[in-house]
BAVEXKE-169536 format. One record per atom (N, C-alpha, C, O, CB): z negated, x negated, y negated. Coordinates in steps of 0.02 Angstrom, whole numbers, padded with zeros to 5 digits, always signed. Glycine has a CB too. Example, Ala and Ser with C-alpha at 12.3 -4.5 7.8 and 13.67 -1.06 7.14 Angstrom:
<sites>
-00390-00660+00284-00390-00615+00225-00390-00660+00165-00423-00712+00166-00452-00565+00224-00354-00642+00112-00357-00684+00053-00394-00645-00002-00402-00670-00057-00286-00704+00030
</sites>
This chain:
<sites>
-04072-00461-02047-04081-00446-01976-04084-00371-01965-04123-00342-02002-04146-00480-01950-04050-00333-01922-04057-00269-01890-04130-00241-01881-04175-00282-01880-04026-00273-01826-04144-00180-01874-04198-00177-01879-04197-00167-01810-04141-00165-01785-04226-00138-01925-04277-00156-01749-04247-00142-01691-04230-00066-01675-04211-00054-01618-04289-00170-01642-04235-00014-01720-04205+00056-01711-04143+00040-01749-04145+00076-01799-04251+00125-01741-04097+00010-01750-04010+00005-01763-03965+00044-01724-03947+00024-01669-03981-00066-01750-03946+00095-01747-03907+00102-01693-03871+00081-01653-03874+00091-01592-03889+00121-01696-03818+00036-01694-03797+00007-01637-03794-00048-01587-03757-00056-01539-03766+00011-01645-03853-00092-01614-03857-00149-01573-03929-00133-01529-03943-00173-01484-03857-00224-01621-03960-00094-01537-04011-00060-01507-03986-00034-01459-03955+00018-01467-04044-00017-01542-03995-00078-01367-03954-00053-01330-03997-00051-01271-04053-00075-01276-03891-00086-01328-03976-00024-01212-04018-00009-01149-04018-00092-01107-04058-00121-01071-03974+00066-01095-03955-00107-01132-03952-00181-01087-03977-00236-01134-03975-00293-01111-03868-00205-01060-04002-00229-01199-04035-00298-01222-04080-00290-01211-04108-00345-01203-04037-00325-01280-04131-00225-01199-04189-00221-01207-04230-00245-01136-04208-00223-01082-04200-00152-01231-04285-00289-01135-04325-00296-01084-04310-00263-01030-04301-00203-01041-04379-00285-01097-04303-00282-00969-04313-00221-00914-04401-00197-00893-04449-00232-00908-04271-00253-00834-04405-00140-00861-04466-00124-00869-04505-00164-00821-04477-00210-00793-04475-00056-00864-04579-00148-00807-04606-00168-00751-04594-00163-00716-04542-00131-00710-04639-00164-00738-04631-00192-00649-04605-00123-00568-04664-00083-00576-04651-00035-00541-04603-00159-00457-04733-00071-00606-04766-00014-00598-04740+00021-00540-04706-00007-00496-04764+00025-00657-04763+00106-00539-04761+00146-00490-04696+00187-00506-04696+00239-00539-04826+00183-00482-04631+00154-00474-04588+00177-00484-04567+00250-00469-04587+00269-00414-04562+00139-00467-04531+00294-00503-04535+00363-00482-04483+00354-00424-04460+00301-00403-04516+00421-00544-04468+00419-00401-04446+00429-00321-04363+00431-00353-04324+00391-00328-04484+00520-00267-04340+00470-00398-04263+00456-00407-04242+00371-00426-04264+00338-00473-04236+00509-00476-04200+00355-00380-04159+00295-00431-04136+00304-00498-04136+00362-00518-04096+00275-00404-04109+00240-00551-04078+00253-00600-03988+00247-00583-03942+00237-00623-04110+00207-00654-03985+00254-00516-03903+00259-00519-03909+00333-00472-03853+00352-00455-03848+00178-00475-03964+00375-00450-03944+00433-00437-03952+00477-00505-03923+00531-00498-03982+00457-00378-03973+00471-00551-03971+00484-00611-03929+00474-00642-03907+00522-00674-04004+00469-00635-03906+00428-00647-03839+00413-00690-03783+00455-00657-03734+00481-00686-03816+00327-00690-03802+00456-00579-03724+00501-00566-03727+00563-00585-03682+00578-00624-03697+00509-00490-03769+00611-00570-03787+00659-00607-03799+00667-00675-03813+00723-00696-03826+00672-00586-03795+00626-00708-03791+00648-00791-03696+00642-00785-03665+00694-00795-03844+00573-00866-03664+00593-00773-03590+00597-00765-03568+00660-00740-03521+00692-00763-03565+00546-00721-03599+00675-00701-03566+00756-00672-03580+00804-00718-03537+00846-00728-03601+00791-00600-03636+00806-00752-03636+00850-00833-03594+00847-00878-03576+00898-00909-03686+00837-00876-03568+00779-00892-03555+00745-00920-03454+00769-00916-03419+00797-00958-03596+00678-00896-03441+00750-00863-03390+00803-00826-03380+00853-00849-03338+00858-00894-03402+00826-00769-03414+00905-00828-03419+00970-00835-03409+00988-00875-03363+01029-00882-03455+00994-00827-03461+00959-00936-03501+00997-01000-03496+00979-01040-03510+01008-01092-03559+01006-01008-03462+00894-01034-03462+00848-01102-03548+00840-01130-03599+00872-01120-03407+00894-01173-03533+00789-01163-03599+00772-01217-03642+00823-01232-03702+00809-01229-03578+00750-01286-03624+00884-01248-03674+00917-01283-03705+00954-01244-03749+00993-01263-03656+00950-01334-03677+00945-01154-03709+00996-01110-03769+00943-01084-03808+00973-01047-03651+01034-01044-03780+00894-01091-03804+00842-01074-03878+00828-01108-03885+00796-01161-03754+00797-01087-03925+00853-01075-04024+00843-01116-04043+00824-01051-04025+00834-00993-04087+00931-01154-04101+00783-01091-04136+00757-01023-04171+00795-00992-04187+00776-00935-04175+00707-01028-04198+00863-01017-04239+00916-00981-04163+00952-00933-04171+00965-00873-04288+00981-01050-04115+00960-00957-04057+00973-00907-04077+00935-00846-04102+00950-00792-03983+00948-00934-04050+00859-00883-04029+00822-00802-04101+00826-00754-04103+00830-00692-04003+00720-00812-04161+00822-00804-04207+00832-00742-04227+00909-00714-04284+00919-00693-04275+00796-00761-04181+00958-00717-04196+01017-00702-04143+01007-00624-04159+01027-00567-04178+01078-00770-04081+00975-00641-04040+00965-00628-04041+00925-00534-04017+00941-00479-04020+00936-00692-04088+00865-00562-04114+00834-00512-04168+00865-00466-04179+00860-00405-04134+00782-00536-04201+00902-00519-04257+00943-00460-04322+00895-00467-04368+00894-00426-04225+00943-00359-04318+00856-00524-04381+00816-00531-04416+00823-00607-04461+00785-00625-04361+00737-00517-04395+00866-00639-04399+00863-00730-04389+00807-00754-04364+00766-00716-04464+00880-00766-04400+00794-00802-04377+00746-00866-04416+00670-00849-04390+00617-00868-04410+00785-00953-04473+00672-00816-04517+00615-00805-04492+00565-00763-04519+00509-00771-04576+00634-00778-04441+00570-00715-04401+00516-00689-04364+00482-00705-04346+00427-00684-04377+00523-00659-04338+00537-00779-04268+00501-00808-04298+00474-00871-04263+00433-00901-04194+00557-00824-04345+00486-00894-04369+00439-00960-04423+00382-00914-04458+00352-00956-04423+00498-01036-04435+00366-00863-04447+00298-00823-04407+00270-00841-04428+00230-00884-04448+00290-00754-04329+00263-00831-04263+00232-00834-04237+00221-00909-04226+00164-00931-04213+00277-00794-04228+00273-00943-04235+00256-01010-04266+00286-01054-04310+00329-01046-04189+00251-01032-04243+00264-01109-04299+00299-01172-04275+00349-01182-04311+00397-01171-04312+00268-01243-04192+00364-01213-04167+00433-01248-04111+00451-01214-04097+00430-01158-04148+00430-01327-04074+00496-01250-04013+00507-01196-03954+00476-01222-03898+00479-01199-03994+00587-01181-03974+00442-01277-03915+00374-01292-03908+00311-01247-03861+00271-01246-03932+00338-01362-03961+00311-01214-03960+00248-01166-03916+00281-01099-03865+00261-01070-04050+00219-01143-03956+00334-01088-03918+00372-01026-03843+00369-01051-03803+00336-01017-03946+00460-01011-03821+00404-01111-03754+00399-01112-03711+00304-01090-03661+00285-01059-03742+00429-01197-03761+00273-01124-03732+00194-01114-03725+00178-01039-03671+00157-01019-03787+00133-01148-03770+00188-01001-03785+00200-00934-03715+00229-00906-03683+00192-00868-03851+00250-00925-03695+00275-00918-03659+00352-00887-03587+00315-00924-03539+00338-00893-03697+00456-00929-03565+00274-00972-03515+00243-00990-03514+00208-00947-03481+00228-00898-03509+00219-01044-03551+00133-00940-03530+00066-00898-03526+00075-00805-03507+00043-00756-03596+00003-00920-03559+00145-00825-03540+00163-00740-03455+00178-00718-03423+00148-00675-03585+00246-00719-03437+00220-00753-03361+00238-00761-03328+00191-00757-03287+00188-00711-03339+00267-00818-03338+00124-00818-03310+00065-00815-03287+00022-00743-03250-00024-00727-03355+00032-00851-03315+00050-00724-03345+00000-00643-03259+00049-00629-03223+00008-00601-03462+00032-00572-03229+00098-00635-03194+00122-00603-03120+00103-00614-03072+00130-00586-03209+00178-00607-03119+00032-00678-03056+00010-00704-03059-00062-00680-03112-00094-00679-03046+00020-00786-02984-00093-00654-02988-00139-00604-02947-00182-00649-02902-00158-00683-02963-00121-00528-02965-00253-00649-02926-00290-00688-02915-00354-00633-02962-00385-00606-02963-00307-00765-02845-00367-00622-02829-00415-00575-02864-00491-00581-02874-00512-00638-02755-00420-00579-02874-00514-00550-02898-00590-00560-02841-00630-00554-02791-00619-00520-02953-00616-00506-02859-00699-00604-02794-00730-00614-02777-00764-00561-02815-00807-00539-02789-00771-00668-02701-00748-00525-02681-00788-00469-02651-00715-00411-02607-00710-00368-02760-00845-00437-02697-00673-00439-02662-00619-00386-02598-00579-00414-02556-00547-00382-02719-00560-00364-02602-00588-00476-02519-00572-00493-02493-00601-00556-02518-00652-00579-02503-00490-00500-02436-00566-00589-02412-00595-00648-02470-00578-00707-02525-00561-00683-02335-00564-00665-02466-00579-00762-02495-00578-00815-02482-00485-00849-02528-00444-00855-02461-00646-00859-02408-00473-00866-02378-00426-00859-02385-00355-00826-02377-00299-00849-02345-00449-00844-02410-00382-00745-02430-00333-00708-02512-00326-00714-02544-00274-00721-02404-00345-00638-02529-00373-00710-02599-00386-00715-02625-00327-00790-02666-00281-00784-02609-00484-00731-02583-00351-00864-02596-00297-00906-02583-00239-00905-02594-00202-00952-02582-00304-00948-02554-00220-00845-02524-00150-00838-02580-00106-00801-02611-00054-00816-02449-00153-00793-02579-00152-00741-02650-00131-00704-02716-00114-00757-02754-00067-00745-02675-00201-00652-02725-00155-00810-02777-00132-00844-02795-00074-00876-02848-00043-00880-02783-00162-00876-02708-00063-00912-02703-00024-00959-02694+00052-00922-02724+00097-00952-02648-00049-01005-02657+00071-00864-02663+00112-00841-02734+00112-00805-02760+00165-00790-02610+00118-00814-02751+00080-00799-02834+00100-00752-02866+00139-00823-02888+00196-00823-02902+00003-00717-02862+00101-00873-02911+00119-00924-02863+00182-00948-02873+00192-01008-02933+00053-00986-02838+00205-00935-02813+00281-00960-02840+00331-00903-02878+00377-00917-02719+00288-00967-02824+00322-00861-02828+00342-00804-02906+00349-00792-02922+00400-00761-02791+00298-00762-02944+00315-00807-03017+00341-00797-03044+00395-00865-03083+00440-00848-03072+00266-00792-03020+00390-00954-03025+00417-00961-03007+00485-00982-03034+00519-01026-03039+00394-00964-02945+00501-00933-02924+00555-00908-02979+00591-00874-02994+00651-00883-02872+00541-00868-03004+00554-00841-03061+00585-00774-03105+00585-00814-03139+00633-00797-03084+00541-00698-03124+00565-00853-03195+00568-00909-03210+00563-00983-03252+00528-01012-03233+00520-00895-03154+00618-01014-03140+00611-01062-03189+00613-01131-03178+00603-01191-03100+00645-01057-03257+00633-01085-03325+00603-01156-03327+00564-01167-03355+00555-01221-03391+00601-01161-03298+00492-01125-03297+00442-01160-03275+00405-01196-03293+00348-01211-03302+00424-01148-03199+00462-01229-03160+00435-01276-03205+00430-01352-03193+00381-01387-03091+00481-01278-03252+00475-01375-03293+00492-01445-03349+00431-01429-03370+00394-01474-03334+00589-01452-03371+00424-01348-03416+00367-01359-03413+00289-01389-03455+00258-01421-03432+00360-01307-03338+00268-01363-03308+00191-01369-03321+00185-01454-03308+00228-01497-03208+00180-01340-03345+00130-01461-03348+00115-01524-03427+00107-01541-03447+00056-01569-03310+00169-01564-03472+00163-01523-03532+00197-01546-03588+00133-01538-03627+00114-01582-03551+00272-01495-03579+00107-01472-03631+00046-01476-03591+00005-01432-03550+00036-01397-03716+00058-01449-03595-00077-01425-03571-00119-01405-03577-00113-01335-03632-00100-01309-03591-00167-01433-03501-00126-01286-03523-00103-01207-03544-00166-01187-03510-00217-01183-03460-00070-01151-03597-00158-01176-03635-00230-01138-03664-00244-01050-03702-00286-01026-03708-00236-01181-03626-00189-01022-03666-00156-00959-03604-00217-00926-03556-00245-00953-03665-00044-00937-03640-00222-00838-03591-00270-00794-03536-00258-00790-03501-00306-00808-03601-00278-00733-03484-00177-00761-03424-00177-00786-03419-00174-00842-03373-00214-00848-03391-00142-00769-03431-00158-00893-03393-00173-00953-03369-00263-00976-03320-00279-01010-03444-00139-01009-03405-00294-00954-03424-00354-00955-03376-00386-00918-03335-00428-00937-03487-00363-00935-03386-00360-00857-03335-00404-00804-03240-00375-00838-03191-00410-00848-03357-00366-00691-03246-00329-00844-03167-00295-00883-03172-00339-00931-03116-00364-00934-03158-00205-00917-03202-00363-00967-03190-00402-01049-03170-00478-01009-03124-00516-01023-03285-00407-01119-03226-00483-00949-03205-00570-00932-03141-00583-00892-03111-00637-00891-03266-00610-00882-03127-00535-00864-03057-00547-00816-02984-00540-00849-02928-00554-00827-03056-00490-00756-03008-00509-00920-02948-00487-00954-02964-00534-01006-02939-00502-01052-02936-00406-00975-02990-00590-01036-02998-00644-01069-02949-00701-00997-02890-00716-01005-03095-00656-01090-02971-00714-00962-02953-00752-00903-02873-00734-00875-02840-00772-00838-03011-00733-00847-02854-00681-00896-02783-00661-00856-02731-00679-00918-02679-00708-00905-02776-00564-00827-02755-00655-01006-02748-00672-01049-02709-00730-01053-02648-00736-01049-02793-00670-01068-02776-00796-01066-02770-00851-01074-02733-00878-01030-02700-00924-01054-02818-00873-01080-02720-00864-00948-02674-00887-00913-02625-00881-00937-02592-00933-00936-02670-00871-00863-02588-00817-00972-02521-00813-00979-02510-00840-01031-02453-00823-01048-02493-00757-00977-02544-00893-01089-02524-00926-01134-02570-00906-01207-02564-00940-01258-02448-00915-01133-02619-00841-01200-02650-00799-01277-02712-00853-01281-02728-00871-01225-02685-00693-01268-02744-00878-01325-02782-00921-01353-02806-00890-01407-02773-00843-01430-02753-00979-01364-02874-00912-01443-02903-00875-01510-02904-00812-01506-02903-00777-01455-02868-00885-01572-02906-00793-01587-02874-00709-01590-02865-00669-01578-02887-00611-01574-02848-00687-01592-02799-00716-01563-02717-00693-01535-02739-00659-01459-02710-00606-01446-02650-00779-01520-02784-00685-01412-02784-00650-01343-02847-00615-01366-02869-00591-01313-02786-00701-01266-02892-00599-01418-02921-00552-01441-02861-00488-01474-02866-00428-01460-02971-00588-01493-02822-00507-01504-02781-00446-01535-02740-00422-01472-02733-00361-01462-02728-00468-01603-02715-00469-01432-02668-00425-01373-02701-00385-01318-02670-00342-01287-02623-00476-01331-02794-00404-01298-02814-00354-01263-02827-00298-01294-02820-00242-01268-02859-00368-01232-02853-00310-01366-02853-00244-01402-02804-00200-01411-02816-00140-01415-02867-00251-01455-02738-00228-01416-02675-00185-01396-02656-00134-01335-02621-00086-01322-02630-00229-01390-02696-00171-01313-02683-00162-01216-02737-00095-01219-02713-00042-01197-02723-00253-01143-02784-00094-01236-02847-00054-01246-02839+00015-01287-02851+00073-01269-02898-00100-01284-02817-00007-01341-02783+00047-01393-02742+00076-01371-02772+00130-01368-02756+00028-01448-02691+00087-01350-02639+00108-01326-02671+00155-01259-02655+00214-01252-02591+00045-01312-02710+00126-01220-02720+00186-01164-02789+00238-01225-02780+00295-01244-02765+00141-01056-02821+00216-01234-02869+00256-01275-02835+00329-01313-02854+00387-01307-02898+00202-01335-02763+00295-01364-02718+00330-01404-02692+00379-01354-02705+00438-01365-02664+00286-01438-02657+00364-01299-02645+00408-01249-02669+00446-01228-02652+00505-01237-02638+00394-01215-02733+00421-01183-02791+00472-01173-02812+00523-01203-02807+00578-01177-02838+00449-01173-02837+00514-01264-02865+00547-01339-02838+00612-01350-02872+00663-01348-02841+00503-01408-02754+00606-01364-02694+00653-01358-02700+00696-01306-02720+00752-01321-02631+00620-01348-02684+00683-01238-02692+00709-01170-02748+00751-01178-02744+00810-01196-02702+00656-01115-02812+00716-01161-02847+00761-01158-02869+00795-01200-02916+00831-01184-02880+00749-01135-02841+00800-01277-02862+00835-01325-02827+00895-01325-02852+00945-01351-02859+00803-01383-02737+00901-01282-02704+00953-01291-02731+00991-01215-02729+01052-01210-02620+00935-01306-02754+00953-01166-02771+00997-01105-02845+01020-01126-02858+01074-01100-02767+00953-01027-02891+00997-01160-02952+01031-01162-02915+01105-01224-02935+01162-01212-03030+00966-01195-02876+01096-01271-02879+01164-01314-02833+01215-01277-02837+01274-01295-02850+01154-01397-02792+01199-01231-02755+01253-01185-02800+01279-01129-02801+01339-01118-02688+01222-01150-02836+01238-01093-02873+01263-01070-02922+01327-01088-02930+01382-01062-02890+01222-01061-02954+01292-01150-02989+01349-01192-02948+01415-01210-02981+01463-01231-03010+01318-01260-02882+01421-01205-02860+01471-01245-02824+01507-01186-02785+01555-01193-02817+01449-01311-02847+01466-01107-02809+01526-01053-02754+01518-01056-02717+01564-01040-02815+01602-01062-02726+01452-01079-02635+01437-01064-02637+01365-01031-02672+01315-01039-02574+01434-01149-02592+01379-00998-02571+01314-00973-02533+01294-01020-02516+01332-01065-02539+01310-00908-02503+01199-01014-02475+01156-01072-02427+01195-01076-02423+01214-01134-02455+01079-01066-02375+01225-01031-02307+01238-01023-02324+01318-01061-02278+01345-01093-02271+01231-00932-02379+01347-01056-02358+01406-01068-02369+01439-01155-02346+01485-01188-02396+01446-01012-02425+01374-01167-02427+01364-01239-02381+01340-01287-02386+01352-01347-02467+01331-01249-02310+01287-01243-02276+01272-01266-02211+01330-01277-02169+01323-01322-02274+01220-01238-02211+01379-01237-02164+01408-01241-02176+01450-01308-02138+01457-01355-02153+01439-01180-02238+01474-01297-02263+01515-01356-02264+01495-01440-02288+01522-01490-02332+01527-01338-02227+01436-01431-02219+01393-01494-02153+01415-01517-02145+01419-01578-02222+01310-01483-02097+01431-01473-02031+01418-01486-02005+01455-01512-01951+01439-01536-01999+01406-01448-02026+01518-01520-02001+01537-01613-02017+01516-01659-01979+01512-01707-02011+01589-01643-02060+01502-01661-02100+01437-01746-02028+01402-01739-01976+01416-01769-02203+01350-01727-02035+01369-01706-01971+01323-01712-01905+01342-01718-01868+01305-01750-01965+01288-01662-01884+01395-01693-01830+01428-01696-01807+01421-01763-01757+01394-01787-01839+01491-01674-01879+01468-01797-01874+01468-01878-01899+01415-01898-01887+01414-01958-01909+01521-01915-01922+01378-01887-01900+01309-01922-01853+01273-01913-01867+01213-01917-01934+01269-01919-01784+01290-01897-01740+01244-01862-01706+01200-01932-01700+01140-01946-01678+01292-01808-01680+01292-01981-01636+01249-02042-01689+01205-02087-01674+01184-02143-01591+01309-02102-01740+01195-02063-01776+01163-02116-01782+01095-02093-01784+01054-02140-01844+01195-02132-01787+01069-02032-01785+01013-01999-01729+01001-01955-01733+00975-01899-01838+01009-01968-01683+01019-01981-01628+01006-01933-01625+00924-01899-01594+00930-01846-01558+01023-01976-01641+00867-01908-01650+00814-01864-01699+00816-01787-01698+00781-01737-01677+00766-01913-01743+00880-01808-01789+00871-01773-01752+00925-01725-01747+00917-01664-01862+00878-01803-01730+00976-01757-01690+01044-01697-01642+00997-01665-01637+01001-01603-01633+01125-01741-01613+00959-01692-01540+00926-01655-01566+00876-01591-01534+00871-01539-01487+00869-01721-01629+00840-01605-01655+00835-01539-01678+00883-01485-01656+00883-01428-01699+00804-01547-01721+00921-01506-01721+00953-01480-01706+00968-01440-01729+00958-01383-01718+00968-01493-01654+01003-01461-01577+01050-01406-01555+00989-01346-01550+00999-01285-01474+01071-01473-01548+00945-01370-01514+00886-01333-01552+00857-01299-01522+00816-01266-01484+00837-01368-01616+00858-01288-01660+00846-01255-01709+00891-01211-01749+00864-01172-01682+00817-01289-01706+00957-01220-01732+01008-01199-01762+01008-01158-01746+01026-01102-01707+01042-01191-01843+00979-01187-01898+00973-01127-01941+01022-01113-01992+01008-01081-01940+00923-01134-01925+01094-01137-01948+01155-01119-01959+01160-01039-02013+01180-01017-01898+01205-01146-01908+01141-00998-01915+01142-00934-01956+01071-00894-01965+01064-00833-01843+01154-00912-01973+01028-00941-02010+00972-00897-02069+00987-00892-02092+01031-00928-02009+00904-00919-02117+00948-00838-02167+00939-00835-02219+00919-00886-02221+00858-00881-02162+00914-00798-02252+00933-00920-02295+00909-00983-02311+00856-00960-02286+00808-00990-02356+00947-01009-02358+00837-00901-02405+00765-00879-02342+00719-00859-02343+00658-00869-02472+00777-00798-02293+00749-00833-02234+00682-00840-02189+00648-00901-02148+00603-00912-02181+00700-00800-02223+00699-00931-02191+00678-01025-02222+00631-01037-02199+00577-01055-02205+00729-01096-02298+00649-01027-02348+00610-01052-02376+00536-01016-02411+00491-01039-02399+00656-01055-02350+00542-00962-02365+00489-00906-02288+00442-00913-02272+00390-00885-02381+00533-00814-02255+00477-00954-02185+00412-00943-02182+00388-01031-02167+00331-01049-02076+00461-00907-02199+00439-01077-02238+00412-01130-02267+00341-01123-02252+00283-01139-02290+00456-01141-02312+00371-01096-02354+00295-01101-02334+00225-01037-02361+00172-01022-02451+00321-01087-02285+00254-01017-02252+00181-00986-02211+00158-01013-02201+00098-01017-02224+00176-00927-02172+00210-01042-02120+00171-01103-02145+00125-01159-02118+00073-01176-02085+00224-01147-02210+00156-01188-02248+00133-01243-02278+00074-01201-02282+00030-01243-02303+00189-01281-02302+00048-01141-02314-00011-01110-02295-00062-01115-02320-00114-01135-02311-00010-01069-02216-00041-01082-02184-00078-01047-02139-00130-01137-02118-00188-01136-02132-00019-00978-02137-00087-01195-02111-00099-01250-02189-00170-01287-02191-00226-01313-02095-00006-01293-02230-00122-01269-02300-00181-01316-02315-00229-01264-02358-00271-01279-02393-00139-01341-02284-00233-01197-02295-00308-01147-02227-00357-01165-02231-00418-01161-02295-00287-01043-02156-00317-01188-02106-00352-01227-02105-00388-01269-02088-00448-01268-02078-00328-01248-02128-00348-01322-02155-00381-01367-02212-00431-01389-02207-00464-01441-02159-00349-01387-02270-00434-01345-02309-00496-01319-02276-00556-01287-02283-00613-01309-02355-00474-01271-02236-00541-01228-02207-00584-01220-02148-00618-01286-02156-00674-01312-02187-00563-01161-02113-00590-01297-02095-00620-01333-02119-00669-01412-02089-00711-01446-02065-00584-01330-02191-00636-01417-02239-00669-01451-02248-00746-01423-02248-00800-01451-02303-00627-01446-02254-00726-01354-02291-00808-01326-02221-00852-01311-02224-00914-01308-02349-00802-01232-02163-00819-01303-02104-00867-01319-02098-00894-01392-02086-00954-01396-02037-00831-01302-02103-00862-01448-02088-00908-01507-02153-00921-01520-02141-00929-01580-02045-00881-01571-02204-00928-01517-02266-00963-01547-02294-01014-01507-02350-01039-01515-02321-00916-01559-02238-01033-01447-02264-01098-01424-02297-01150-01440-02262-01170-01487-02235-01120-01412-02351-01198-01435-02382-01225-01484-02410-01226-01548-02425-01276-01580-02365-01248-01487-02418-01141-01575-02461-01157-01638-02515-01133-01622-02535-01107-01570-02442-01131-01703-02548-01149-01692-02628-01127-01678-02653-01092-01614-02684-01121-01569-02650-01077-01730-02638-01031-01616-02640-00975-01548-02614-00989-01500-02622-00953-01450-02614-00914-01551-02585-01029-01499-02552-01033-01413-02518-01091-01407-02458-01101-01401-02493-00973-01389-02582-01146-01409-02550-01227-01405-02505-01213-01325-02508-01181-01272-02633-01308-01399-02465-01261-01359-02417-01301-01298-02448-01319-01228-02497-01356-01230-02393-01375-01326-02426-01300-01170-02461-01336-01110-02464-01414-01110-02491-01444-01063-02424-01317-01046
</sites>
């Protein structure tokens, strides 16, 4: 058995909720928005609870009412975000679109909140959106034919893929940022490396040239990237649920 300091199953949402005692004057969702706006800003490490309560104008004693450490707050300050990815309910569209809607929502938020790419994983998301995203995308799933597993491995596909995206993105806009270049202008500053690396990789120069995305938009590279990479892993699902008709994973109607 876990002990109850585990990290990771030691969570803000298994644990008891508190009394009503004499509740302090901040809410725990005006708190939570304000640690997100740190959170924003500053990332994780700008983020103490003597901050956020300096922050609020109430010190630290409002926000340890609500939780214990600032791992809960972070859990808190995740499933809030969540709330901001929309997963169709089955009947309002195809299956297809329905995973598309997911997968771009879930990139797309953590674009806007990219601390929470190092968080996923850290402790189990157990908060109401996270919850409701896991049940509507089990339900849109199973409509289109995924059973067992199998509609466990294809939302994880669906999931992975914007995460992988994300990750990238905001990993090359947070180090240009830092270094006072924009994507385009860091990229240019590459192109003698390459120059002189041309005879050494010549497969890679011969694209290159022939493709010469020196003049494109970086976020439209990256934003048609990942629709290509979509639109290829919803192909390939489907075509999963065409030949595995009736086995194990995906009995027959």
């Amino acid at each position: 058995m876990p002990s109850k300091s585990d990290p990771f199953t030691s969570s803000v949402w298994t644990r008891p909720p508190r009394g009503r005692g004499e509740q302090p004057t901040l809410s725990r969702e005006q708190i939570v928005r304000a640690a997100i706006e740190l959170l924003d800003s500053e990332g994780p490490a700008g983020l103490s609870m003597r901050r956020l309560g300096t922050r609020l104008g109430s010190g630290a004693t409002s926000v340890y009412w609500h939780v214990a450490n600032k791992d809960e707050l972070l859990e808190l300050a995740v499933d809030e975000v969540m709330g901001e990815v929309y997963v169709p309910e089955v009947g309002d569209t195809g299956w297809r679109v329905g995973a598309s809607v997911l997968a771009m929502g879930m990139r797309a938020m953590l674009l806007r909140h990219p601390w929470v790419i190092g968080l996923l994983g850290m402790r189990p998301n157990l908060g109401p959106n996270a919850m409701r995203i896991g049940d509507r995308t089990v339900a849109l799933l199973a409509a289109a034919g995924f059973s067992g597993m199998a509609l466990s491995h294809a939302g994880s596909l669906l999931t992975s893929l914007a995460i992988g995206s994300a990750t990238t993105v905001a990993a090359v806009t947070n180090s240009t940022r830092q270094s006072g270049l924009s994507v385009s202008e860091a990229a240019r500053q590459l192109e003698p490396h390459l120059e002189r690396a041309a005879t050494e990789h010549a497969n890679y120069d011969k694209w290159r040239r022939e493709t010469d995305v020196t003049g494109m938009d970086p976020e439209q590279i990256w934003d048609e990237g990942f629709t290509f990479g979509l639109e290829r892993l919803l192909d390939g699902l489907e075509l999963w649920l065409g030949s595995n008709a009736g086995g194990p994973d995906h009995p027959a109607d």
